[in-house]
DSSP file (Angstrom, degrees, kcal/mol; ACC not computed):
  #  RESIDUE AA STRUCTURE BP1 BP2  ACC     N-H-->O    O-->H-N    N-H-->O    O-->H-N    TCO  KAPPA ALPHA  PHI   PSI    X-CA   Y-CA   Z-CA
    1    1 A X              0   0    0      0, 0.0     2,-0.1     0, 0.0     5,-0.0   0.000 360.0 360.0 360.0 131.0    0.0    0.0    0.0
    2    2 A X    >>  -     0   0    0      1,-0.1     3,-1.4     3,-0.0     4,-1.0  -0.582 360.0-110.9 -94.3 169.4    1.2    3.4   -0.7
    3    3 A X  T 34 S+     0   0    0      1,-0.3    -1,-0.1     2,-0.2    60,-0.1   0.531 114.4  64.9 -98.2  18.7    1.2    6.0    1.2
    4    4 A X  T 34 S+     0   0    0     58,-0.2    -1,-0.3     1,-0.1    59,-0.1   0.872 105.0  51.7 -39.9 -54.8   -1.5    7.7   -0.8
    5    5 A X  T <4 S+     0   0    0     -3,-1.4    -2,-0.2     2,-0.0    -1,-0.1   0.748  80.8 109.5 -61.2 -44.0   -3.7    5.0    0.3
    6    6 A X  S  < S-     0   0    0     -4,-1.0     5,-0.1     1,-0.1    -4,-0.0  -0.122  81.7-111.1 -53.1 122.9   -3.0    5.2    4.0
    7    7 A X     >  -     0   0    0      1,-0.1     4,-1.1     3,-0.1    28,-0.2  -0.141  35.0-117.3 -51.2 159.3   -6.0    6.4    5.8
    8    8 A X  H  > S+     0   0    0     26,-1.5     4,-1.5    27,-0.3    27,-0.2   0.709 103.1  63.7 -76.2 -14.9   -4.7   10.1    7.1
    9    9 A X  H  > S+     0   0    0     25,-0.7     4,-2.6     2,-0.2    -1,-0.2   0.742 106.8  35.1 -51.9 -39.3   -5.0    9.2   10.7
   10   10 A X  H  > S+     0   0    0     24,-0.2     4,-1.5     1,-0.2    -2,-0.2   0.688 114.8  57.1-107.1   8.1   -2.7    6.7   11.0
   11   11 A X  H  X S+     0   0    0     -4,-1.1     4,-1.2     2,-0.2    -1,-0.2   0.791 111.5  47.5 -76.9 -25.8   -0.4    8.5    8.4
   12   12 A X  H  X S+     0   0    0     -4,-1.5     4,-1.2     2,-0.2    -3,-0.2   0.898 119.0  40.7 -53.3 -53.7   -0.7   11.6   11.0
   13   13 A X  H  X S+     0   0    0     -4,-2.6     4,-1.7     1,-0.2    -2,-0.2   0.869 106.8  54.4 -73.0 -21.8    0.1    9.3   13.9
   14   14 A X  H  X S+     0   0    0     -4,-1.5     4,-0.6     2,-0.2     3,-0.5   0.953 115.8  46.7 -58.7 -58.7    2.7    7.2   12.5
   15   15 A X  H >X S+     0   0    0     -4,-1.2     3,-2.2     1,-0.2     4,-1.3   0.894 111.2  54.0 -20.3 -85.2    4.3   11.1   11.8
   16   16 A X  H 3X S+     0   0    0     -4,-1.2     4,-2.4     1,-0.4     5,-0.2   0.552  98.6  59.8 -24.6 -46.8    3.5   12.3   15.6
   17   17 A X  H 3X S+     0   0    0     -4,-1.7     4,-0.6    -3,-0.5    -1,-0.4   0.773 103.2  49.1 -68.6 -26.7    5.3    9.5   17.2
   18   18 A X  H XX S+     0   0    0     -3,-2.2     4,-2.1    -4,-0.6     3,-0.8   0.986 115.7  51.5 -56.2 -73.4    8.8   10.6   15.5
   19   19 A X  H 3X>S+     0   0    0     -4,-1.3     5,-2.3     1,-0.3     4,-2.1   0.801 110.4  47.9 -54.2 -44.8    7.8   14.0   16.9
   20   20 A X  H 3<5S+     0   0    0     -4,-2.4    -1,-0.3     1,-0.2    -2,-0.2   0.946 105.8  48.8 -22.1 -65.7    7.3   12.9   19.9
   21   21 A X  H <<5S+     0   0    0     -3,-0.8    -1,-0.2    -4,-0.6    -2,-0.2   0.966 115.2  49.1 -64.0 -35.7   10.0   11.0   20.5
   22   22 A X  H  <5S-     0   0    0     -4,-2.1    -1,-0.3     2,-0.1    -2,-0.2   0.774 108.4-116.9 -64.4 -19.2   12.3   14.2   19.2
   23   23 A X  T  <5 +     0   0    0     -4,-2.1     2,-1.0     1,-0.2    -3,-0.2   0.714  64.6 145.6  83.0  16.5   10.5   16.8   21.4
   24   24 A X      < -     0   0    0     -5,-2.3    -1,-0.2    -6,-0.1     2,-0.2  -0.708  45.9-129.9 -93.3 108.8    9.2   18.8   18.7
   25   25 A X        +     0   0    0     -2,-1.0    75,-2.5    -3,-0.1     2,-0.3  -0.467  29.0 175.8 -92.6 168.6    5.7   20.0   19.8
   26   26 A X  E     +A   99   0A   0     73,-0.2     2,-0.4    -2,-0.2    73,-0.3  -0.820  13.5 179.8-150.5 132.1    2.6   19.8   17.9
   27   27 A X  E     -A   98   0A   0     71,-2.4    71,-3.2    -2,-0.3     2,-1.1  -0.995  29.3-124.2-146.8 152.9   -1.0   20.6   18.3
   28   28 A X  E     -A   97   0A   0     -2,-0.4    69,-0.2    69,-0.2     3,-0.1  -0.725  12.7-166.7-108.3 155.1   -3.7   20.1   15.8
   29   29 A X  E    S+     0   0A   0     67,-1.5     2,-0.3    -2,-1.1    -1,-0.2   0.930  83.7  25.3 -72.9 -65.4   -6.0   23.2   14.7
   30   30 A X  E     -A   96   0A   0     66,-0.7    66,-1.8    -3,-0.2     2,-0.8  -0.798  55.3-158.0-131.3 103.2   -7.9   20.7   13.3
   31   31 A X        -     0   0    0     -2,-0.3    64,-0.2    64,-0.2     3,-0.2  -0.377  35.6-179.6 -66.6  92.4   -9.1   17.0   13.1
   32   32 A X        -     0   0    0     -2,-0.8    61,-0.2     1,-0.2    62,-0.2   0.189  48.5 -36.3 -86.7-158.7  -10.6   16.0    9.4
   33   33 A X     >  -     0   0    0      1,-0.1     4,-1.3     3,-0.1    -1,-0.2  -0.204  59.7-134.0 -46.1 113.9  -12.0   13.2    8.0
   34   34 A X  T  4 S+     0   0    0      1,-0.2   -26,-1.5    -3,-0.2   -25,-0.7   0.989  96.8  26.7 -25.7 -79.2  -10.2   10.1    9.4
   35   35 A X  T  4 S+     0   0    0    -28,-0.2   -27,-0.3     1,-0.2    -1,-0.2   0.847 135.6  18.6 -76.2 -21.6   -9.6    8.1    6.3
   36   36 A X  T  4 S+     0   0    0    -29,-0.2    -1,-0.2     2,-0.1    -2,-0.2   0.375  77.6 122.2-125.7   7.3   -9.4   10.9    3.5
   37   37 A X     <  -     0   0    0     -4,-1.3    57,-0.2     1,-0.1     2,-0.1  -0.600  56.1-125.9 -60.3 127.0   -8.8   14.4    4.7
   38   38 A X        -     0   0    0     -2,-0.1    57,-1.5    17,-0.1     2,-0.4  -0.200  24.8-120.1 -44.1 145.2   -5.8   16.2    3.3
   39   39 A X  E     -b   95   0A   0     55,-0.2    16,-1.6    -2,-0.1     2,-0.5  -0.875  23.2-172.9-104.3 133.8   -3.4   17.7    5.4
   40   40 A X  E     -bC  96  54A   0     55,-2.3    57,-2.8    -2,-0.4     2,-0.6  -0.962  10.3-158.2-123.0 124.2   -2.2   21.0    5.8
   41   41 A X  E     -bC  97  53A   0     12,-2.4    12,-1.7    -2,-0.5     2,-0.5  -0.688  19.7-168.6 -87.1 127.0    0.8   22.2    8.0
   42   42 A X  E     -bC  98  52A   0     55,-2.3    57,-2.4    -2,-0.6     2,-0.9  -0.855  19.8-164.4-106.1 146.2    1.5   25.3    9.2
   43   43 A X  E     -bC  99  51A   0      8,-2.6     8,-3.4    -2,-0.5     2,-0.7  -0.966  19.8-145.3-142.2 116.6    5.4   24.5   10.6
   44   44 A X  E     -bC 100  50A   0     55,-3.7    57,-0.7    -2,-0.9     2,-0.4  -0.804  22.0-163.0-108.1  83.4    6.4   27.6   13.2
   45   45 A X        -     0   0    0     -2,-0.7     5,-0.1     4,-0.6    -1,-0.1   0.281  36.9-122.7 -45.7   8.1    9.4   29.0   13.6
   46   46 A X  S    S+     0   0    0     -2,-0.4    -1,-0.2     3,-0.1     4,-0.1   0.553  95.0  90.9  66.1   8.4    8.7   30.6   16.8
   47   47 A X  S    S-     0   0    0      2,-0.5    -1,-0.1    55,-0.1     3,-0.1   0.604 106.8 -96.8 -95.1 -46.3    9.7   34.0   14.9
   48   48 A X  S    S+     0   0    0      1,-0.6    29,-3.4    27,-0.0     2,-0.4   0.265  98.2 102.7 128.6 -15.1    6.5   35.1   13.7
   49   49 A X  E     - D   0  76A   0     27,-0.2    -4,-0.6    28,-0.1    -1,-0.6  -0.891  51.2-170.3-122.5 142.4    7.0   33.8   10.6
   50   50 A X  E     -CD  44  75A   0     25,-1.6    25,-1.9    -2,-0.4     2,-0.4  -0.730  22.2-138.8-117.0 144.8    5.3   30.1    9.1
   51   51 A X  E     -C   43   0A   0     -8,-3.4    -8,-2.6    -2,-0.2     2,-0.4  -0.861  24.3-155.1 -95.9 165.4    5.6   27.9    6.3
   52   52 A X  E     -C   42   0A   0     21,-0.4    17,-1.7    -2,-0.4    18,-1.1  -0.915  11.8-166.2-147.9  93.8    2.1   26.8    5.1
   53   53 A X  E     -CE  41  68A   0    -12,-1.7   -12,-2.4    -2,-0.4     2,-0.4  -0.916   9.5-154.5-112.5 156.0    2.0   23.7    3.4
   54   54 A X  E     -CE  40  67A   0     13,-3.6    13,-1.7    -2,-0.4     2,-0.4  -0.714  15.7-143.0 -82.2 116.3   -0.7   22.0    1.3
   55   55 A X  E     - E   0  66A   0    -16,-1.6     2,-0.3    -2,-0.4    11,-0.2  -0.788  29.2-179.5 -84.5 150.2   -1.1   18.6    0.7
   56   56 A X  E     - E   0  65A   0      9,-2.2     9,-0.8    -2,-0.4     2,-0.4  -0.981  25.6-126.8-132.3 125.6   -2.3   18.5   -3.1
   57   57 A X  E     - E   0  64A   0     -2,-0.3     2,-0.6     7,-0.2     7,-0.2  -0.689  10.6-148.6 -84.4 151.2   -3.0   14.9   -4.8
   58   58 A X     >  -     0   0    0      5,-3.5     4,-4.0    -2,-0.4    -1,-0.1  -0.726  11.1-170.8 -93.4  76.5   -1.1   14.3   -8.1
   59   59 A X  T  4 S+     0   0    0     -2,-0.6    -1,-0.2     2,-0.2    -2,-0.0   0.851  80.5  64.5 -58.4 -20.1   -3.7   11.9  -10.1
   60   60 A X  T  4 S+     0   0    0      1,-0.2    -1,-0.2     3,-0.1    -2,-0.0   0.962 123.2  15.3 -70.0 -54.9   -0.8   11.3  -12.9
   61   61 A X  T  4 S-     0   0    0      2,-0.1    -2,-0.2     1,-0.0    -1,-0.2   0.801 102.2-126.6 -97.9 -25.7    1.4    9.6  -10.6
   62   62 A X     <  +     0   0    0     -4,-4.0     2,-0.2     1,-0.3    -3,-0.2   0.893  66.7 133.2  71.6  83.9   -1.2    8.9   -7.7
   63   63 A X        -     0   0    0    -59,-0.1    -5,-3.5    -7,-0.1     2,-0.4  -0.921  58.8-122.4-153.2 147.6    1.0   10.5   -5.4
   64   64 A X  E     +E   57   0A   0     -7,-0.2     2,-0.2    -2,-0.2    -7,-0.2  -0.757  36.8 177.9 -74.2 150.5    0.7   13.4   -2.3
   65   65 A X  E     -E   56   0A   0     -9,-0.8    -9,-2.2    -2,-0.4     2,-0.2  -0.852  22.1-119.4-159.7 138.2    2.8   16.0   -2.9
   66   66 A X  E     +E   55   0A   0    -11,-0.2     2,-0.3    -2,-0.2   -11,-0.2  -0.535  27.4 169.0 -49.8 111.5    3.5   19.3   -1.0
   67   67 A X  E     -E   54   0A   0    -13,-1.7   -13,-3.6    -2,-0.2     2,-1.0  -0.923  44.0-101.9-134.9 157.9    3.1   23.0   -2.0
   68   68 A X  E     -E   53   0A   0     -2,-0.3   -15,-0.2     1,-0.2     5,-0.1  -0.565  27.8-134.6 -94.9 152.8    3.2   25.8   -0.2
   69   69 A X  S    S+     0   0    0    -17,-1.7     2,-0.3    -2,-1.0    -1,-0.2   0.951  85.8  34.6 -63.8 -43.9   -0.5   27.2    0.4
   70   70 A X  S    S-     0   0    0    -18,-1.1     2,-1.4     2,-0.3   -18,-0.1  -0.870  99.8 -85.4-146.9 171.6    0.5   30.6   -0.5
   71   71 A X  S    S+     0   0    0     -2,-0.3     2,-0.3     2,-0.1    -1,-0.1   0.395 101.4  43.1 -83.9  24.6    2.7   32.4   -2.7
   72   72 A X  S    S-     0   0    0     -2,-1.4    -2,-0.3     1,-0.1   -20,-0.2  -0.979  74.1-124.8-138.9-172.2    5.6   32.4   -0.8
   73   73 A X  S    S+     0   0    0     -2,-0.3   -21,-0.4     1,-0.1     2,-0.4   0.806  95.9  34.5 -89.2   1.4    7.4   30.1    1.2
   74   74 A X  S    S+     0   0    0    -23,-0.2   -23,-0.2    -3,-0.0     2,-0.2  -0.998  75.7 169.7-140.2 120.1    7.8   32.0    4.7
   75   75 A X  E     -D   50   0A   0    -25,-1.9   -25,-1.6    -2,-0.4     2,-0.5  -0.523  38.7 -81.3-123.2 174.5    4.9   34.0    5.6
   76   76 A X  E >>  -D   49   0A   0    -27,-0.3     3,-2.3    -2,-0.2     4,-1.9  -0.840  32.5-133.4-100.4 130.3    3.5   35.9    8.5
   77   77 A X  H 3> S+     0   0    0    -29,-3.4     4,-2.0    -2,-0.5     5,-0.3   0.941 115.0  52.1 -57.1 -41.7    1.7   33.9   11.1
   78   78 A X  H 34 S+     0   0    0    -30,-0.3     4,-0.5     1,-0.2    -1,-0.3   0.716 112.5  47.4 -77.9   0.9   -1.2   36.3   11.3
   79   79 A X  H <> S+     0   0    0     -3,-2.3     4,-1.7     2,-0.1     3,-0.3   0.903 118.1  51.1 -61.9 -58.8   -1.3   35.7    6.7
   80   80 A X  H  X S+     0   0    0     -4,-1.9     4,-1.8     1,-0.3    -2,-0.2   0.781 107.9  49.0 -24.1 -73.6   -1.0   31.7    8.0
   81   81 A X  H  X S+     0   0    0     -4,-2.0     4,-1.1     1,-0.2    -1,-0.3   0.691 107.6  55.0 -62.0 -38.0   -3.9   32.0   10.3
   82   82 A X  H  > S+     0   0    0     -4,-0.5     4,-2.0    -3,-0.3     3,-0.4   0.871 106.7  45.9 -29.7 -69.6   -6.1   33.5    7.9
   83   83 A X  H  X S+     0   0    0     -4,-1.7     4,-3.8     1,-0.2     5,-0.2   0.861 106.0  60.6 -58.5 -44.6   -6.0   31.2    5.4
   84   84 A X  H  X S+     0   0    0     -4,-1.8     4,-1.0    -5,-0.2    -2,-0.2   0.914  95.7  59.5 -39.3 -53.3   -6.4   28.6    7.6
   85   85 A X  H >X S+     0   0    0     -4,-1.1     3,-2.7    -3,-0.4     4,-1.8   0.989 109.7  48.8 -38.4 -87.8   -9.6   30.0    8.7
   86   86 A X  H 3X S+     0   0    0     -4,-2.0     4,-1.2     1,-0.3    -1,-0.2   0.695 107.8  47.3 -18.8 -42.6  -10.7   29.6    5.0
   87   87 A X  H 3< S+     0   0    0     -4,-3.8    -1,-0.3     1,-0.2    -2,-0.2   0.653 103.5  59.5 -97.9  -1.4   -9.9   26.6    4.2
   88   88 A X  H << S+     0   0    0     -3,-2.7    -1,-0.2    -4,-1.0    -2,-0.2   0.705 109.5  46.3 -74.1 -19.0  -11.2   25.1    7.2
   89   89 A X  H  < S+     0   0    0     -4,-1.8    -2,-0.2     1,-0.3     3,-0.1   0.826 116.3  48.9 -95.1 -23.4  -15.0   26.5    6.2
   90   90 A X  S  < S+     0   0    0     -4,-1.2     2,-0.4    -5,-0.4    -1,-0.3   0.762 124.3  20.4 -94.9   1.8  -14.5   25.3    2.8
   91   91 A X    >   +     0   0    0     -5,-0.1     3,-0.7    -4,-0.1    -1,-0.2  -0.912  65.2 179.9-128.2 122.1  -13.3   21.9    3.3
   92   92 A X  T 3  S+     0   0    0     -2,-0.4    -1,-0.1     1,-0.2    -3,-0.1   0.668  82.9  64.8-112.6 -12.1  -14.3   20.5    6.9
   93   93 A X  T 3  S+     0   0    0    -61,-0.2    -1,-0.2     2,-0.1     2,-0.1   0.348  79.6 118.6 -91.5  17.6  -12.8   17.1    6.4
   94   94 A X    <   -     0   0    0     -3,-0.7     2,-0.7   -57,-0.2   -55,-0.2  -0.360  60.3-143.0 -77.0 165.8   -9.0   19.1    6.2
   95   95 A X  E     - b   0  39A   0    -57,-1.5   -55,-2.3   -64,-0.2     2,-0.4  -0.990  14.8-154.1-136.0 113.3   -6.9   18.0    8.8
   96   96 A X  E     -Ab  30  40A   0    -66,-1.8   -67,-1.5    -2,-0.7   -66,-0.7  -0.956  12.1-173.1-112.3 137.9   -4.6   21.3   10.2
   97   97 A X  E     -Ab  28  41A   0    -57,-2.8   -55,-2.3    -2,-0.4     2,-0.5  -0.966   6.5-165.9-116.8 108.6   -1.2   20.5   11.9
   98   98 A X  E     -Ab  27  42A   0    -71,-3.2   -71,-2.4    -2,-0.4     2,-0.5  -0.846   4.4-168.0-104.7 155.8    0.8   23.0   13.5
   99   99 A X  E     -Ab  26  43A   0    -57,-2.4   -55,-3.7    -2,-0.5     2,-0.4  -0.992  20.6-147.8-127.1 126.9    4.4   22.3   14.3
  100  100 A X  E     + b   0  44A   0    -75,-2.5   -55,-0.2    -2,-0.5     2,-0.2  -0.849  47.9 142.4-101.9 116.6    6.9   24.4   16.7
  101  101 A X    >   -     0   0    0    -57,-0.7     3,-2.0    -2,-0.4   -55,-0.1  -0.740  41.8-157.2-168.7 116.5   10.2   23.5   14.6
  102  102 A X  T 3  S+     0   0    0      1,-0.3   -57,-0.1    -2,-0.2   -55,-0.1   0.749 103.1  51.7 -60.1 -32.3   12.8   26.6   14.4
  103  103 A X  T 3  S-     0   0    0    -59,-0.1    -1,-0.3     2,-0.1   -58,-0.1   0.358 107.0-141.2 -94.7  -6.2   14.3   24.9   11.2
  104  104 A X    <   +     0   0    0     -3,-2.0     2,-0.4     1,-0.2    -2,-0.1   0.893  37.9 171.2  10.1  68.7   10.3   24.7    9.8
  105  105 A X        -     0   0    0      2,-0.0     2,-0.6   -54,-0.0    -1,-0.2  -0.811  38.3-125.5 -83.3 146.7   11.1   21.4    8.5
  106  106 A X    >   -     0   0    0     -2,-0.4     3,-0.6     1,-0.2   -63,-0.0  -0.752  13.5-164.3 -72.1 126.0    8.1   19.2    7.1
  107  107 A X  T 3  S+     0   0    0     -2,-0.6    -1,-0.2     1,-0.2     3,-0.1   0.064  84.7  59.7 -98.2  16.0    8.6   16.2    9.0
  108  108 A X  T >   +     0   0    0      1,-0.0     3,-0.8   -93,-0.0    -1,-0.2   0.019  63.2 122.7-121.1   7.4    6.0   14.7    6.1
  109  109 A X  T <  S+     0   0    0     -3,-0.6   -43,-0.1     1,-0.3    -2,-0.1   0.374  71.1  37.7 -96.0  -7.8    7.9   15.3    3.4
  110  110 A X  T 3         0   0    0      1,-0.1    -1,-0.3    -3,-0.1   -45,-0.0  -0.330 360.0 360.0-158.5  82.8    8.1   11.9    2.0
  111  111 A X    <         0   0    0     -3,-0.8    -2,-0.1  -109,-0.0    -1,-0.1   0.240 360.0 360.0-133.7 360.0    5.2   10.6    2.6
């Protein structure tokens, strides 16, 4: 099974237990649809400043893949939070992650 396939719950937790175990903390904005909700991360440098990525499916390859939600790649949390708000009232089954990580790496990134 690839990990397109993988419900998003346990692809979240499987993710969440690495953080764990490093001491990176985590909270979710929002819980979506168990088995299909898309994920978006907001990944917080503790600065003031976000990345905000999208997961986006790729139907040629049948793959996730990662973009950033807006047009650049390091934003201002209170731009972040905004869009967040949005995309939580259009989609309800989106799944929001934020991560306190200085380096704002995606810890999802090949998944």
């Amino acid at each position: 099974m690839s990990g397109a396939q993988l419900p998003t719950a346990l692809l979240v937790e499987g993710h969440l237990t690495n953080l764990t175990a490093k001491g990176t903390f985590y909270y979710f904005i929002q819980k979506g649809n168990p088995s299909s909700g898309l994920l978006l991360l907001k990944l917080n440098g503790l600065n003031g400043d976000v990345r905000l990525l999208a997961q986006e499916r790729d139907f040629i390859e049948d793959t996730l893949v990662w973009v950033n939600a807006l047009d650049k790649e390091i934003v201002e949390e209170a731009k972040a939070d905004a869009y967040i708000e949005r995309a939580i009232s259009r989609d309800p089954d989106l799944w929001v992650l934020e991560i306190e990580d200085t380096e704002m790496n995606n810890p999802f990134e090949h998944t």
